[in-house]
C-alpha positions in Angstrom: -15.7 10.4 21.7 -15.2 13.7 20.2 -11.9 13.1 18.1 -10.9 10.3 15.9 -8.9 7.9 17.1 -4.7 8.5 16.8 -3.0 6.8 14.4 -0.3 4.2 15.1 3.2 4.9 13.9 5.4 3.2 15.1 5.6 -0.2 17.3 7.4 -2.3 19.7 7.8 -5.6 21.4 9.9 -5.1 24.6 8.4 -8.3 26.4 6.1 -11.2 25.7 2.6 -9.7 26.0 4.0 -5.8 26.0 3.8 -3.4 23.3 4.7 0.1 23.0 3.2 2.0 20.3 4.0 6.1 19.1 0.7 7.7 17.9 0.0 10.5 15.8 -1.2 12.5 19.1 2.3 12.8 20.4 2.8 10.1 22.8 3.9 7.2 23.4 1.6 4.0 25.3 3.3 1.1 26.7 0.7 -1.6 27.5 0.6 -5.1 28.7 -2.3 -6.7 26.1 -1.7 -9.8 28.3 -5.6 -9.9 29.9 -6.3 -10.4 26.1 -4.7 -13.7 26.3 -7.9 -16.0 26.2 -8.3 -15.1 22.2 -7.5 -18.4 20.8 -4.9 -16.9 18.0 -3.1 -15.0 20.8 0.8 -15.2 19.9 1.8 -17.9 22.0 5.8 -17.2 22.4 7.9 -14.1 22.1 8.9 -15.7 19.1 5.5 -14.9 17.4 5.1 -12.3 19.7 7.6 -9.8 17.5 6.1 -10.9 14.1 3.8 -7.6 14.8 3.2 -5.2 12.3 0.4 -2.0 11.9 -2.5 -2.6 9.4 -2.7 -0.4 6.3 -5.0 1.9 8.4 -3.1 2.5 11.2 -5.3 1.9 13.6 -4.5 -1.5 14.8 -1.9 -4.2 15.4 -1.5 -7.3 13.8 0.5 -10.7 14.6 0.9 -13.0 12.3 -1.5 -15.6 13.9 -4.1 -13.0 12.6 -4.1 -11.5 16.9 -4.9 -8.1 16.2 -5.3 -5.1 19.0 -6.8 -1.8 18.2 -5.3 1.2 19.1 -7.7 2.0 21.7 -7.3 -1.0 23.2 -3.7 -0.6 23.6 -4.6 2.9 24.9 -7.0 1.0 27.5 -5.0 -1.2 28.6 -1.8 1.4 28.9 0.8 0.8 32.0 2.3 4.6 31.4 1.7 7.0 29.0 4.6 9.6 27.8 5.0 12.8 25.8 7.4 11.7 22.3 9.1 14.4 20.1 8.1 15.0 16.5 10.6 12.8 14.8 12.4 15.1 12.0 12.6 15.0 8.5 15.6 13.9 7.2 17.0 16.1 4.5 17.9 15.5 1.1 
């Protein structure tokens, strides 16, 4: 790998087992982390499913069962991949 990997900044929940996360490279990965559901602390319901949240690093995801999915493994395992806006900066 020749660049760092992008940093997470935003994330979603749209379905139990799907995630779709904005990265610092300008897009947008919606993935299904479901073939990572044999890890013992894998959320079990949508319920714990949305109690997601991206580490201080923002390089991964984790639930609050301790799950957590790095962002290249939510780039691996990406369903469709698409080209997000800058967001702008509010003024003051």
């Amino acid at each position: 790998m020749d660049r760092p990997a992008p940093l997470i900044l935003s994330v979603a929940t749209p379905a139990y087992g799907q995630v779709a996360i904005d990265t610092s490279d300008g897009n947008r990965y919606r993935a299904d982390l479901t073939p990572l559901s044999a890890v013992y602390c894998f959320p079990p319901n949508m319920k714990e499913w949305r109690k997601v949240s991206i580490d201080g690093y923002g390089l991964a995801l984790v639930w609050s069962c301790r799950f957590e999915a790095h962002v290249d493994q939510v780039i691996g395992l990406a369903t469709r991949v698409e080209s997000v806006a800058p967001k702008a900066a509010h003024a003051v």
